[in-house]
N, C-alpha and C positions, 0 to 999 in steps of 0.2 A: 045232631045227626048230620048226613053227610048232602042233605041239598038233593038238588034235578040227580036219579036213578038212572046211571051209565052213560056212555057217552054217545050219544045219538049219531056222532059222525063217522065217528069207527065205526060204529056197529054196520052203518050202508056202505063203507069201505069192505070190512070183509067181506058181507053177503056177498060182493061181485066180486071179488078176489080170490078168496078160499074156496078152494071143496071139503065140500061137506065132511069127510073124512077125515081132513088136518083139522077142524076148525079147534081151536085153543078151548080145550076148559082145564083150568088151573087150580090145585086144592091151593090155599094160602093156610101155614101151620105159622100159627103166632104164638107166643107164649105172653107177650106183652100185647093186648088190645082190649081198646074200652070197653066196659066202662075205667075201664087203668086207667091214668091217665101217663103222658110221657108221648117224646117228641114219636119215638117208634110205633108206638099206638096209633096216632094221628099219620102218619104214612099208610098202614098195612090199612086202616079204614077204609084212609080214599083211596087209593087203590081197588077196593073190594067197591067202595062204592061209584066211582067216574067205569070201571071196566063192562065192558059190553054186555048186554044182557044174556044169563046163563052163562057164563064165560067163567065165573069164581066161583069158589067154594070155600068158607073158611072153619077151621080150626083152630079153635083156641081154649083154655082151661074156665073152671066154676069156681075153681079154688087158686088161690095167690099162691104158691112154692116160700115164696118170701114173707112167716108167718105163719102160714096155714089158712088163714082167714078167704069164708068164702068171698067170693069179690062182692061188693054193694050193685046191685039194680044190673047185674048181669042180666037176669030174665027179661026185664024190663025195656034194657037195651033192646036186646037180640027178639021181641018181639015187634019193634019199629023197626028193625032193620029191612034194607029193602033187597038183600041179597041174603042168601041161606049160610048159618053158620051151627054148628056142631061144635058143641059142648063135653067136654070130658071133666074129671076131676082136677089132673094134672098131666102137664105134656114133658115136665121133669121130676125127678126128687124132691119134695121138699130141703130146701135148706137148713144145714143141721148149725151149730154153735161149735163152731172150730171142728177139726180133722180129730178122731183118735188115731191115737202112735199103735195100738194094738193090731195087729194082724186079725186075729178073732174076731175085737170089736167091729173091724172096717169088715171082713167078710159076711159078720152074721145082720150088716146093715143090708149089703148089697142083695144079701139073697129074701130079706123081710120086708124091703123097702123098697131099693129101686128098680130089682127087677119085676116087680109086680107092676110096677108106674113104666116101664117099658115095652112091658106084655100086651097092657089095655091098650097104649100108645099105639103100637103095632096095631092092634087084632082092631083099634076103630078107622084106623088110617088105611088098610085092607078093606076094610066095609065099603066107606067112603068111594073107595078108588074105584073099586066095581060097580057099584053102584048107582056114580055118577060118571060112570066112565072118563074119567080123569085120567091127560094124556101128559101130564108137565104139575112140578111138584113145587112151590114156592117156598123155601124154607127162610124164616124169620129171626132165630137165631142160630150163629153160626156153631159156638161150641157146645147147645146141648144139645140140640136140631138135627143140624146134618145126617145124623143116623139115622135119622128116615127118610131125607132123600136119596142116600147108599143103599139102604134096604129094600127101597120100592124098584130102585135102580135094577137090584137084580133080582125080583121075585116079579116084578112086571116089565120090563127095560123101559121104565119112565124116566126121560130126564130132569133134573132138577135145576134152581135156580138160587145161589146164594145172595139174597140180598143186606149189602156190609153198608153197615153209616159211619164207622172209624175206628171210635173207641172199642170196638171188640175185635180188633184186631192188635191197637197198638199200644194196649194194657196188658201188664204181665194181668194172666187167667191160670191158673193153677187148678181150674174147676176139674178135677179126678183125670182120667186121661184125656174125656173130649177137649177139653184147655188143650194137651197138647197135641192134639191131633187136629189142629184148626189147619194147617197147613195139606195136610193128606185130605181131608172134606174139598178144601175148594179146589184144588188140582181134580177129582175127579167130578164136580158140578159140571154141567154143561153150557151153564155162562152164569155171570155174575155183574148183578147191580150194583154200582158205586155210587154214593148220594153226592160225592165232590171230586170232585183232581186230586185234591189231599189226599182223599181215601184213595183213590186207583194209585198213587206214587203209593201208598203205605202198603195196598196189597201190591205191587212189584217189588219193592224196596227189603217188606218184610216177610212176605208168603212168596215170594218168586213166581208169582200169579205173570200168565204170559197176557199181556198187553189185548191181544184179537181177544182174549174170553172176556174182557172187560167193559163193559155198555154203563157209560157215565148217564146218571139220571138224576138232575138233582131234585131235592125235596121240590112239593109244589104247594099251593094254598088254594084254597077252599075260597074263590071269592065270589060266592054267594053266601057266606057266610058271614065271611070280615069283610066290611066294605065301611067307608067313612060314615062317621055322626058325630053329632054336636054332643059333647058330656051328659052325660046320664045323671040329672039331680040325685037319685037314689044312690047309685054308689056312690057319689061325691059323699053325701048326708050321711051312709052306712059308715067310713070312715072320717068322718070330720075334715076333710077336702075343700071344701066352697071356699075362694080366694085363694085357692093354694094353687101353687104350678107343682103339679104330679109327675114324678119321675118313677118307672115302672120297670121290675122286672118280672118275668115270667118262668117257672121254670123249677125241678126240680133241686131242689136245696142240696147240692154236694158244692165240694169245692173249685170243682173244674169252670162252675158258672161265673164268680167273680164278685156274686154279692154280696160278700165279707168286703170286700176291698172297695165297696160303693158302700158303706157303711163306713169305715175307713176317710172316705173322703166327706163323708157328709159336712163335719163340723169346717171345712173348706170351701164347700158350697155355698151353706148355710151365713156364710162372714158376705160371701160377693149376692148371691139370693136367697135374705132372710124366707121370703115366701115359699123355698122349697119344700117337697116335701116325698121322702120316699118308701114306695109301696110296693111290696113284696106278695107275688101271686105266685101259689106252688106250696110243697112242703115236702121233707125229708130228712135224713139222719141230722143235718148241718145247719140245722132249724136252731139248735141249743146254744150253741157259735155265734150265729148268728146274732142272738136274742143276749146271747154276754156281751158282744160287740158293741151295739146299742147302747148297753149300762155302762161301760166301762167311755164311752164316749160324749154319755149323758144325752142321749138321743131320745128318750123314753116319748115326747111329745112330735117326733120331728119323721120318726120312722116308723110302718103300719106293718104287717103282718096278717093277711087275708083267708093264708091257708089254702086248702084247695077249693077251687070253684066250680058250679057246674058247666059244660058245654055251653049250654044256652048264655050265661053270665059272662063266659069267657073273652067273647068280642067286644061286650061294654065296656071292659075294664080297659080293654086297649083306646076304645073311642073319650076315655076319661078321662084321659093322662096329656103331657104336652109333651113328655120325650121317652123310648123306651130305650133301655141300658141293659145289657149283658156284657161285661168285660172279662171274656173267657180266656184261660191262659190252657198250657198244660203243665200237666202235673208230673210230679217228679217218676211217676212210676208209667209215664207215657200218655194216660187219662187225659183225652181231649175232645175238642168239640167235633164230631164231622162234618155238621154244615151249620146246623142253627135254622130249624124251621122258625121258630119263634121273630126271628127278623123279619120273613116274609111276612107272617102277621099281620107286626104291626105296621110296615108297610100299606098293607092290604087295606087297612083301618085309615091312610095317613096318615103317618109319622116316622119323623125323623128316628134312629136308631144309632147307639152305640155299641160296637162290637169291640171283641178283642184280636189284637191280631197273632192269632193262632190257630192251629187247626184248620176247617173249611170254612169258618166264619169269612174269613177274607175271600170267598165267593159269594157269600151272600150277603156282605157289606162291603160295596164297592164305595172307595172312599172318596169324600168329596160328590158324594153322585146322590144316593140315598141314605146315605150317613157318615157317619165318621170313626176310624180304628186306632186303639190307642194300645199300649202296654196292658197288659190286664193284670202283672204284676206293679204297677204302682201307682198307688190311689192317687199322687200329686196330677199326673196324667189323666187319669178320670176327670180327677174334680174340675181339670184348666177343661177339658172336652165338653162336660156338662155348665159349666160355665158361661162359654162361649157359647150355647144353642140356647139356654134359658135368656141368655141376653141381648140375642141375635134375632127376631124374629124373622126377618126376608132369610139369613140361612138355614134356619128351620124350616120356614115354609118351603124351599125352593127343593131341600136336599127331600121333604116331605111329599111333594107334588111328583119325583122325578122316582121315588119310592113306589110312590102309587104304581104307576105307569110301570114299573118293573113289576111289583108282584102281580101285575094282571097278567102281563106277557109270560110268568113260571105259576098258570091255574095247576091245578091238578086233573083238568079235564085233559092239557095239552101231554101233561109228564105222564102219566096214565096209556097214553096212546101209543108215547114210545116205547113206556115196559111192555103191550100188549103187539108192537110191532117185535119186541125181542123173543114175545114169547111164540108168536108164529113162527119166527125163523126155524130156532131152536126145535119144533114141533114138526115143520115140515121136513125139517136136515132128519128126523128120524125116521119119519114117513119112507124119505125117498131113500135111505141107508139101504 
């Protein structure tokens, strides 16, 4: 869970700031929040949890779109939670196995399927709205989302808020028309969160997004959460770890992350630091790649596989390790990192960090300071980057200590404060319209 319930500074800021009639209560509509797990999840949380008391509201589905499958310890969650969230089935379509070319077949989907999942959509996000008298609309994803912050727009004139982390902007999305209607969404939002400078050049660059609607916020961390300790006998013992120097990634298994290519490098490491050893936290389609990489490398004793972990586990894993590594590249179809929460992290925790230089990662690993950026296209690069830290200790520790020190300075109680200063703006500019 998300730690100390809102942020006690704001909240005495607005009391004498705001009247009572502006004050910000904000629905947040996720489609991705835990118990999901994923970098977006961990944003819309803290957000929901550092924001002022009564101030959010959130929205999110019972059931996965991706599968069907209902989500694991949803209820569970959302009984600990220490802000109010509202449950639906689904907040889109389920996803189907490729498009049909039939005309018939695509219409007798949309009239059996999605518009029923767009009706409920509507008719609970109307409940909501009145209910909690909700003055500002948060929308969490951009192309299948925004039709609710356009629809509230003009059945209540609430404004809404797109909040963009990269890749769903500067990946071809074909997703039915809202894919191509990302561009006409964020033109009429009435401001929008960028998680990096990457993302704010990629929404000017590629959405013609005008500069003044754009409030850079970058991701923040939880550090009451991740904070330094000494390795965890357990998880060292759960994967056979004790004497090993742990190198770690985190992070949903596609290709954009880089962990094929730290697979890639291992048997490179492994020649200059027999004692490596590397451990894979996350799981996803690129799990199987992965896990041939390994074989094909002869890695079978040298490289772990953890899967996903819980919440509670997640901070040990970083406190376990001696380096943590993400060498994200982009991909050919545009598919990139927008910041990389996961470096604040392990920051947070103490530790040095390898990023890739791409995407927003280059904002949240400044090189030479808290870690070090390499190609994330070619493992020779990895392996000389990892190399050098497992064999460096004063440059681990130093880039590690100066880590620390950065991720306290981007909490998520401070980054919280700005999205909830943007949302008064935004709140009172309609007041006083």
């Amino acid at each position: 869970m998300c730690g100390v319930r809102g942020s006690k500074a704001y909240a005495r800021k607005a009391h004498h700031t705001v009247k009572q009639e502006s004050r910000v209560k904000f629905l947040l509509v996720a489609n991705i929040f835990p118990p999901l797990h994923g970098g977006s999840a961990i944003v819309y949380e803290n957000l929901a949890c550092f924001a002022p008391p009564d101030a959010v509201h959130v929205l999110a589905p019972w059931r996965n779109y991706m599968g069907g499958r209902e989500i694991a310890g949803w209820r569970d969650h959302d009984a600990q939670a220490a802000y109010p969230i509202s449950r639906i089935e689904l907040l889109r379509p389920p996803m189907s196995e490729g498009s049909s070319k039939s005309a018939i077949a695509a219409a007798y989907r949309a009239l059996t399927i999605d518009v029923p999942v767009y009706a409920q959509v509507l008719k609970e996000v109307c409940s909501i709205v009145r209910r909690e008298k909700v003055n500002l609309l948060c929308i969490g994803e951009l192309a299948s989302g925004s039709w609710i912050g356009v629809a509230c727009k003009r059945l209540f004139g609430i404004p809404y808020i797109n909040y963009i982390h990269g890749e769903e902007i500067t990946t071809e999305m074909p997703y039915r028309r809202f894919g191509q209607k990302r561009r006409e969404h964020l033109h009429q939002a009435d401001g929008i969160v960028a998680v990096s400078d990457f993302t704010t050049h990629a929404l000017q660059d590629l959405m013609g997004v005008p500069r003044d609607k754009i409030r850079v916020i970058h991701n923040g961390v939880n550090v009451e959460r991740f904070t330094p300790s000494d390795p965890h006998p357990d998880i060292l013992a759960r994967h056979g770890l004790s004497g090993r120097k742990v190198i770690l990634s985190v992070g949903r298994q596609v290709p954009r992350k880089g962990f094929d290519h730290v697979i890639d490098a291992m048997p490179a490491i492994l020649a200059e630091c027999p004692e490596a050893h590397y451990l894979v936290v996350g799981d996803g389609d690129y799990r199987s790649e992965l896990e041939r990489r390994v074989t094909a490398n002869g890695l079978q004793g040298q490289v772990s596989f953890a899967g996903s972990v819980s919440l509670a586990d997640l901070p040990r894993y970083y406190q376990s390790c001696d380096l943590f590594v993400m060498p994200n590249r982009e991909m050919p179809d545009g598919d990139t990192e927008g910041f990389g929460l996961v470096f604040l992290e392990a920051n947070a925790c103490r530790k040095a960090v390898i990023g890739g230089r791409a995407g927003g990662a280059v904002e949240a690993v400044r090189d030479g300071k808290n870690g070090l950026l390499v190609d994330g296209n070619d493992p020779r690069e990895i392996a000389s980057a990892v190399i050098r830290l497992l064999k460096d200790d004063a440059l681990r520790e130093s880039l590690a200590e100066w880590g620390l020190e950065y991720a306290r300075a981007s909490s998520w109680q401070v980054q919280t404060e700005r999205f909830m200063d943007l949302c008064q703006e935004i709140v009172d500019r309609r007041v006083n319209s």
